[in-house]
N, C-alpha and C positions, 0 to 999 in steps of 0.2 A: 459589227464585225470586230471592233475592238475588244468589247466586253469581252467577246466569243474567246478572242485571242489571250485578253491577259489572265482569264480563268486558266484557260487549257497551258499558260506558264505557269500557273501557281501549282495546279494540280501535278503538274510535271515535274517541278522544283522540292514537290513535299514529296513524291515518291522518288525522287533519289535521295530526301536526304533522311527516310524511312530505310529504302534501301543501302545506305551507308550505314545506315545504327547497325541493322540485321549482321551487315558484314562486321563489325567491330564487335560486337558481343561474340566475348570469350566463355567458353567453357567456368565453371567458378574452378580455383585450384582448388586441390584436393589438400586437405586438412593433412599437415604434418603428422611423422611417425612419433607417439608421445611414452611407448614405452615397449623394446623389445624383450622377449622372452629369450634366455640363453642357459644354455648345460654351463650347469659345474667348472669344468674342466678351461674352456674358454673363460668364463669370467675369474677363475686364481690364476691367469695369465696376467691379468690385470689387474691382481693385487699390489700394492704398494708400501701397504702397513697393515701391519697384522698381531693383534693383540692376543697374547692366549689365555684362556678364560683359567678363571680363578677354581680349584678343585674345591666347592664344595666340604667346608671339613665334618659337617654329619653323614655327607654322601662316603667320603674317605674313610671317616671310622665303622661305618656297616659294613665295606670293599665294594660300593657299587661303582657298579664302572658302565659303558655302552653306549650309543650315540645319540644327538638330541639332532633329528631334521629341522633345521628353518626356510621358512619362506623368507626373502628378503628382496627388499628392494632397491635397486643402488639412482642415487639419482645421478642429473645430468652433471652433476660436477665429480662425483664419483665420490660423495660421502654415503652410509648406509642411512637410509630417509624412514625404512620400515623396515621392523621384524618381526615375524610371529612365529610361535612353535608350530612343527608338524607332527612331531613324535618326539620321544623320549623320557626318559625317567624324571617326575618330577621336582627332584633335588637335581637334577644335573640343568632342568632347562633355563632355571633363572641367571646361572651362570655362563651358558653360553649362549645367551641373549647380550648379555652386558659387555663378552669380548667383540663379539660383533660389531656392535651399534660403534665402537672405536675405530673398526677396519677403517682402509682407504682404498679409492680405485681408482687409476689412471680413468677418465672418461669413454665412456665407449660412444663411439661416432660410428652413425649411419648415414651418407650421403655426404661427407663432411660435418655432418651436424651431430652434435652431442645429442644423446636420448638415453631416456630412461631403463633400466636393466631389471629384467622382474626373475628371479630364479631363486635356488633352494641350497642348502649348504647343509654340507654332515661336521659335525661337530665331535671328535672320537673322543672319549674318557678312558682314561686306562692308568692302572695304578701300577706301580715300580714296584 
C-alpha cells in the first residue's frame, strides 16, 4: 500500500508541475515593427536639415529641368541609410541623390520606439 501510495504522489506531483509549465507558457512576442512605410508629406514634417542638390552644370547648359523620384529610406536615428532613383532625367538623378543622402530627420517613433521610414521624395529642378 505504500508503493501504491507514493507512486500515486509522484504521479500527482508531475502533473501539477506539467500543469504549471502549460500555464506559464506565453504566447512568443511578436517581432517588433523594423520599418514603416510613410507619404511624403508627413515625413518633410520631420525634416531637420536639408541640403539642396547641386544643378547639374551640363543639365543647366541644355535647360533641362523636371523631377527625379527617390525611393529612400530614413533610419531609426533619422539619417537617410538608402537611396535609389524611381524616375527622372539622368543628369539630374545623380545630383539629387547626393542632396539627399545629407538630409536629416527627427526620428520617427512608433509605440515610443524609433523605427525605420521607407517612402519616396520628388526632387523639382527648375532653372531661373
Amino acid at each position: 500500500m505504500r508503493r501504491h501510495f507514493a507512486a500515486l504522489l509522484a504521479v500527482a506531483a508531475l502533473g501539477a508541475s506539467f500543469a504549471g509549465a502549460q500555464e506559464k507558457t506565453e504566447p512568443p512576442p511578436k517581432p517588433p515593427v523594423q520599418r514603416i512605410r510613410q507619404g511624403g508629406n508627413i515625413t518633410r514634417k520631420n525634416l531637420i536639415k536639408s541640403v539642396p542638390p547641386i544643378y547639374p552644370p551640363q543639365a543647366r547648359a541644355q535647360g533641362i529641368q523636371g523631377k527625379v523620384k527617390l525611393h529612400v529610406v530614413i533610419g531609426k536615428d533619422g539619417s537617410v541609410s538608402q537611396v535609389e532613383a524611381i524616375s527622372g532625367h539622368p543628369l539630374l538623378i545623380q545630383a539629387a541623390i547626393d542632396a539627399v543622402r545629407q538630409w536629416k530627420y527627427r526620428p520617427t517613433l512608433l509605440n515610443g520606439e524609433p523605427v525605420e521610414v521607407d517612402t519616396t521624395i520628388d526632387i523639382i529642378f527648375t532653372l531661373n
